[in-house]
C-alpha positions as CSV (number, residue, x, y, z in Angstrom):
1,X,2.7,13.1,13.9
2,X,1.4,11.8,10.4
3,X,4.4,9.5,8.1
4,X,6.0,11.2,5.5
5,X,6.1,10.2,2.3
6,X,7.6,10.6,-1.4
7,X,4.4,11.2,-3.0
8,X,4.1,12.3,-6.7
9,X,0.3,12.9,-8.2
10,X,-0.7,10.2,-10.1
11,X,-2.2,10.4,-13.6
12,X,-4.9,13.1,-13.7
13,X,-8.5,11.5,-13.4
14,X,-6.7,7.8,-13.1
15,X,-6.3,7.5,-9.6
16,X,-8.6,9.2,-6.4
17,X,-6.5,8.3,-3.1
18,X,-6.5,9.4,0.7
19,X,-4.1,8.5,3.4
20,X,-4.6,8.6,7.2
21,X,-1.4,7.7,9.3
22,X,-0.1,7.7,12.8
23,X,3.1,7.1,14.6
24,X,2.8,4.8,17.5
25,X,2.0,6.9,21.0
26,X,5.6,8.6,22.4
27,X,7.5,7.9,19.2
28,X,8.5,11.0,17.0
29,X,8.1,9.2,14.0
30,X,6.4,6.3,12.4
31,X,8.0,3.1,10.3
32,X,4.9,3.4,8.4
33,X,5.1,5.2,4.9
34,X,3.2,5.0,1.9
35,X,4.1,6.3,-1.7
36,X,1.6,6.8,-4.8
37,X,3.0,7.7,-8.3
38,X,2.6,8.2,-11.8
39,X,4.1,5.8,-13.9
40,X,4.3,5.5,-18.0
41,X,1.8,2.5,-17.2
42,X,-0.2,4.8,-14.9
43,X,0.0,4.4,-11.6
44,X,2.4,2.7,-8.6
45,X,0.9,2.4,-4.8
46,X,3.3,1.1,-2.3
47,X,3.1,0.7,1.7
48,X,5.9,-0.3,3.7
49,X,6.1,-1.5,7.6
50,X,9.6,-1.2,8.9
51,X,10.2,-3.4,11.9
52,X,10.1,-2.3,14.9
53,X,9.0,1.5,15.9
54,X,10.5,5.3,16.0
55,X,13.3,6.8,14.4
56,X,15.3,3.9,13.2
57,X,12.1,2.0,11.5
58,X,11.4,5.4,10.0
59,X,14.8,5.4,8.3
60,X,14.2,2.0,6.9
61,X,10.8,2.5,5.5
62,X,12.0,5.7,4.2
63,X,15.1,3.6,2.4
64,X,12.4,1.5,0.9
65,X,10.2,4.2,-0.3
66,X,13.5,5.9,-2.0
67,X,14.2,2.9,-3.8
68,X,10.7,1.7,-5.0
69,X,10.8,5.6,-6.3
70,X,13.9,5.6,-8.0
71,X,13.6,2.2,-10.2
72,X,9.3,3.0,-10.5
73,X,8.8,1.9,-13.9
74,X,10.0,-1.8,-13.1
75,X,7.9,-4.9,-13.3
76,X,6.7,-5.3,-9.2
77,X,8.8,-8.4,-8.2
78,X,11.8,-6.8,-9.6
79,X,11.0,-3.4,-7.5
80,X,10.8,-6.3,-4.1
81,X,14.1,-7.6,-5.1
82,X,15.5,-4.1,-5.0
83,X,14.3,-3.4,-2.0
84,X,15.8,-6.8,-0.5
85,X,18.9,-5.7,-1.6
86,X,18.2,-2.4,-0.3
87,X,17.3,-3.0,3.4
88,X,20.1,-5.9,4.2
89,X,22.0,-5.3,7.0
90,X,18.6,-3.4,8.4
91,X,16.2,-4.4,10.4
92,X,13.9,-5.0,7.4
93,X,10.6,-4.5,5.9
94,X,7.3,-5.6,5.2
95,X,5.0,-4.2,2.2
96,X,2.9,-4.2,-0.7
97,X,3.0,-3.1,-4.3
98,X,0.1,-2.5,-6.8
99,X,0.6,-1.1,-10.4
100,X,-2.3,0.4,-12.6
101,X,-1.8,-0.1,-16.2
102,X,-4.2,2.3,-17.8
103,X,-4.1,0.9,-21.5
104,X,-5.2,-2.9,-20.5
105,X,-7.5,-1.5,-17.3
106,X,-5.6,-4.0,-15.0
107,X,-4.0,-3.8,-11.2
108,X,-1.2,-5.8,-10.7
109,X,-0.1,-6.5,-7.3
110,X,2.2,-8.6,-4.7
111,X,2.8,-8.5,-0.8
112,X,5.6,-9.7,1.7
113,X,4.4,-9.9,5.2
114,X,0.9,-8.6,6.6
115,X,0.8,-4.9,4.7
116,X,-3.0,-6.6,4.0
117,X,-4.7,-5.3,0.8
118,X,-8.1,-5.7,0.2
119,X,-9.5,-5.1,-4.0
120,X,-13.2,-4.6,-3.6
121,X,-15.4,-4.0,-7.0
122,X,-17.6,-1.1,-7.4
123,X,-20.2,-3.5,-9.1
124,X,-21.8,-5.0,-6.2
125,X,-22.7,-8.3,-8.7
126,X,-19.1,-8.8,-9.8
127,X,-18.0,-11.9,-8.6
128,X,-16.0,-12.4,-6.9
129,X,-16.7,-9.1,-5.0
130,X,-13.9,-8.5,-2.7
131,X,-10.8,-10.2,-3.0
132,X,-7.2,-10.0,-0.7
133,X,-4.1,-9.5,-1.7
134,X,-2.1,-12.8,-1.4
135,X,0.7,-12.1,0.8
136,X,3.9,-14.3,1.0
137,X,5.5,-15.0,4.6
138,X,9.1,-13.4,5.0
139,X,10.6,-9.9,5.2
140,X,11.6,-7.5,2.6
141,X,16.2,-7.2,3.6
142,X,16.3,-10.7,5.2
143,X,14.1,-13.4,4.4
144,X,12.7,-12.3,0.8
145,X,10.2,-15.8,-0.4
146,X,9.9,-16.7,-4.2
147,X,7.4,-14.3,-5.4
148,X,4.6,-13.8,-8.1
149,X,2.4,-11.4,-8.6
150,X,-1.3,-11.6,-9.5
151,X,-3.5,-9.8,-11.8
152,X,-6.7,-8.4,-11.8
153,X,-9.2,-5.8,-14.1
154,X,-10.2,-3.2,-12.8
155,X,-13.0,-0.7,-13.4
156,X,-14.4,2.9,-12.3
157,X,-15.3,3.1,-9.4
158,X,-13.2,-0.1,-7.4
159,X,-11.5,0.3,-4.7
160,X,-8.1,-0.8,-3.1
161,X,-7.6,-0.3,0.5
162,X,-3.9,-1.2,2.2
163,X,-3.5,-1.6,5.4
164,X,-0.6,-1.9,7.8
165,X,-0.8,-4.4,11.0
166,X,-1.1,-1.2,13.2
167,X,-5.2,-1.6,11.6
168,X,-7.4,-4.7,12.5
169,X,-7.8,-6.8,9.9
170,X,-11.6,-6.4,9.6
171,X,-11.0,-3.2,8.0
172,X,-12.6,-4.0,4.9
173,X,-16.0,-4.5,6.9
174,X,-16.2,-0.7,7.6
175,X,-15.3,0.5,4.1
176,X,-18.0,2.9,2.5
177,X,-18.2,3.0,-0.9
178,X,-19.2,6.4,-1.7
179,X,-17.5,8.2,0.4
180,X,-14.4,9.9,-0.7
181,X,-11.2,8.3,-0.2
182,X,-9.7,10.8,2.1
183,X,-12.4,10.3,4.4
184,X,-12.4,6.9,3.9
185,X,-9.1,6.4,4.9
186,X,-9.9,8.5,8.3
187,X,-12.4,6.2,8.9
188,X,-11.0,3.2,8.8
189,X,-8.0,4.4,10.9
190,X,-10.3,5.8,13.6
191,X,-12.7,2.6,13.5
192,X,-9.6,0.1,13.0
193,X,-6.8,0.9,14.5
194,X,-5.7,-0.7,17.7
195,X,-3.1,1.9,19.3
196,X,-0.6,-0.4,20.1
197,X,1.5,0.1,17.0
198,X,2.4,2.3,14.1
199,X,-0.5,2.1,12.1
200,X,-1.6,3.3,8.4
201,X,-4.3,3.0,5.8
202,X,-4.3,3.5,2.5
203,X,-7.4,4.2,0.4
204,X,-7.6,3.9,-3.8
205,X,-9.9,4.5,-6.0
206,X,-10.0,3.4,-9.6
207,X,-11.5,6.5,-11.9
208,X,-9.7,5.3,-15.7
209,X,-9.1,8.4,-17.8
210,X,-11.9,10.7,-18.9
């Protein structure tokens, strides 16, 4: 059974994204969820990974996703910081934010735990090509570290791919460029992940406004 998720379009012709998902085998439902929304900015992408599997991990990614929805708009360590709040006295979480800012054609983004993200550029010069998401040890309700969030420009045609630890962490090695994101995003979850855990990948693509 594929996650749920509170997922709004994002900005016409700003974003290109595809989502492949699945619950770990003989649970009902994953701890897994993703959300992808239009901001004033532009653009929000968020993964969570409850602890844990089934019903009850569900209920905390889904807590997660609620409140990174309500208080979108928000700089991304303040959205964390809500969610810390939000998931005490739960089991707690582990994800990854990214914003788009369409006017100063940047991605800003910050992790807690191993929701990996991988930014790779569409110009296969650019240096440095591929970069990952650097992710800060702790979990999102109990054990929330200092944060700070990075920055980075973005053009058409680059690509952000977030991963849960339900993928290997190679994924970025079977990433095709061209191919759409949807089936990008299939692939990778095929290829990558390891069926021992709730798994999901998350595939963005940079377009800018035409």
């Amino acid at each position: 059974m594929e996650p749920q998720a509170l997922t709004t379009p994002a900005a016409p012709g700003l974003l290109e994204w595809g989502v492949a998902a699945r619950a770990l085998d003989g649970q009902p439902q994953s701890g897994d969820l993703h959300l992808v929304k239009t901001t004033e900015a532009g653009a929000l992408v968020a993964v969570v990974d409850a602890l844990g599997h089934g019903a009850d991990a569900a209920v905390v990614a889904q807590t997660a996703i609620s409140t990174i929805e309500r208080w979108t708009g928000e700089p991304l360590v303040a959205l964390l910081e809500r969610c810390d709040r939000a998931l005490r006295l739960t089991r707690g979480a582990v994800l990854s934010l990214a914003g788009f800012d369409e006017a100063t054609k940047t991605m800003t983004w910050v992790g807690v735990g191993n929701v990996e993200g991988v930014f790779l550029k569409a110009d296969p010069a650019a240096r440095p090509a591929r970069e990952s998401m650097l992710l800060r040890g702790g979990v999102v309700g109990y054990r929330l570290p200092s944060l700070m969030s990075s920055v980075r420009r973005v053009d058409p045609g680059d690509l952000l791919v977030v991963a849960t630890d339900g993928i290997r962490t190679d994924f970025a090695e079977h990433v095709v460029a061209g191919a759409p994101a949807k089936a990008m995003a299939d692939r990778l979850l095929q290829r990558c992940g390891k069926g021992t855990d709730d798994a999901l990948v998350l595939v963005v693509r940079y377009r800018g406004k035409a």
